[in-house]
C-alpha positions as CSV (number, residue, x, y, z in Angstrom):
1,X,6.5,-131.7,41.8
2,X,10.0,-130.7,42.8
3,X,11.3,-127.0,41.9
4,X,14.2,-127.4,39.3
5,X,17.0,-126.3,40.9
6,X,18.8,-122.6,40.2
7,X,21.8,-121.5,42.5
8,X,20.4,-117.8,42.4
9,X,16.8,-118.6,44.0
10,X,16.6,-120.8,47.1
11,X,13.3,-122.8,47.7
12,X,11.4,-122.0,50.9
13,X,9.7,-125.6,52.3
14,X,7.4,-124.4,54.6
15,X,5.9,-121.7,51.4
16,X,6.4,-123.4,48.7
17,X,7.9,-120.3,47.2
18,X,11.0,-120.1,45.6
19,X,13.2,-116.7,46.4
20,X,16.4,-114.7,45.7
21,X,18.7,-113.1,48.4
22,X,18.4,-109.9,48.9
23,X,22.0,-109.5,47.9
24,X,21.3,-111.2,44.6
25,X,18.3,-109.0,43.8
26,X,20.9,-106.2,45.0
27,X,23.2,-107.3,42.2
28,X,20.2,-107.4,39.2
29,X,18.6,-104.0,39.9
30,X,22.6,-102.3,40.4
31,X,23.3,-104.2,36.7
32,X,19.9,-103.1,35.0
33,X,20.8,-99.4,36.6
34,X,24.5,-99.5,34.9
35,X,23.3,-100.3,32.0
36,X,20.9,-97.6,31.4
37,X,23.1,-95.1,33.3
38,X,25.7,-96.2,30.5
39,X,23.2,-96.2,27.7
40,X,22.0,-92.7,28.8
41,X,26.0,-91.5,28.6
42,X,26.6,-93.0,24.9
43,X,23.5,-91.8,23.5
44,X,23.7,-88.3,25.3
45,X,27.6,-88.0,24.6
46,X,28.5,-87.7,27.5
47,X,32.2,-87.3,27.2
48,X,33.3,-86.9,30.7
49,X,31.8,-90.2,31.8
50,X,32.7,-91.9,28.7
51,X,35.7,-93.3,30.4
52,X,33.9,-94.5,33.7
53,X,31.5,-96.6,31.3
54,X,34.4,-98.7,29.4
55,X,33.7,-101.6,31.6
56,X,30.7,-102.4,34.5
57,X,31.9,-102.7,37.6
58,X,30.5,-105.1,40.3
59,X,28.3,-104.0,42.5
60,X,31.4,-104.8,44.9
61,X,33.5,-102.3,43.3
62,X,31.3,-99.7,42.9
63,X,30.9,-100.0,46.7
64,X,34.1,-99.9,47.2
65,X,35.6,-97.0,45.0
66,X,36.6,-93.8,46.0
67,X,37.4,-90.1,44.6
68,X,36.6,-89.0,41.5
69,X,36.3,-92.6,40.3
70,X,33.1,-93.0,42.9
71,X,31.7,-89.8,42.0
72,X,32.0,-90.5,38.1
73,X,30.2,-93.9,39.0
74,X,27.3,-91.7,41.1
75,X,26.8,-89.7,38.1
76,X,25.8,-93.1,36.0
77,X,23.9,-94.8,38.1
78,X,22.6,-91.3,38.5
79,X,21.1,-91.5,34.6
80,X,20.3,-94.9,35.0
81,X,17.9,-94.4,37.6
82,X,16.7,-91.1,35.9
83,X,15.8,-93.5,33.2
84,X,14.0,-95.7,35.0
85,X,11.1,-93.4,36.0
């Protein structure tokens, strides 16, 4: 039997096992993290990182921010992972 296709996993012949990229498992665990981070800030009130939870950023953009903006973002991800244990 064939593996259904999904563009986030690639199928491995020789194991038979299907896989994501590193870069896509990257992406799920940095979402999941946000998330809580952000949870942890609304239900806290947390009113100096309110603003930096408005909107989720990419993985992409978090990598690439700078400043205060970066260090508001540590702070979440921060809480998120603090959450996770």
């Amino acid at each position: 039997m064939a593996p259904r296709h999904r563009p986030d996993f690639t199928f491995d012949q020789a194991t038979g096992v299907e896989h994501m990229a590193d870069k896509e498992l990257d992406r799920l665990l940095f979402d999941r993290i946000w998330a809580l981070g952000a949870k942890a800030v609304q239900d806290n009130q947390i009113s100096a990182l309110a603003g930096a939870t408005l909107r989720t950023p990419t993985l992409e953009e978090y990598q690439n921010s700078h400043g205060e903006r970066m260090s508001d973002l540590i702070k979440v991800i921060k809480l998120g992972i603090a959450q996770l244990r």
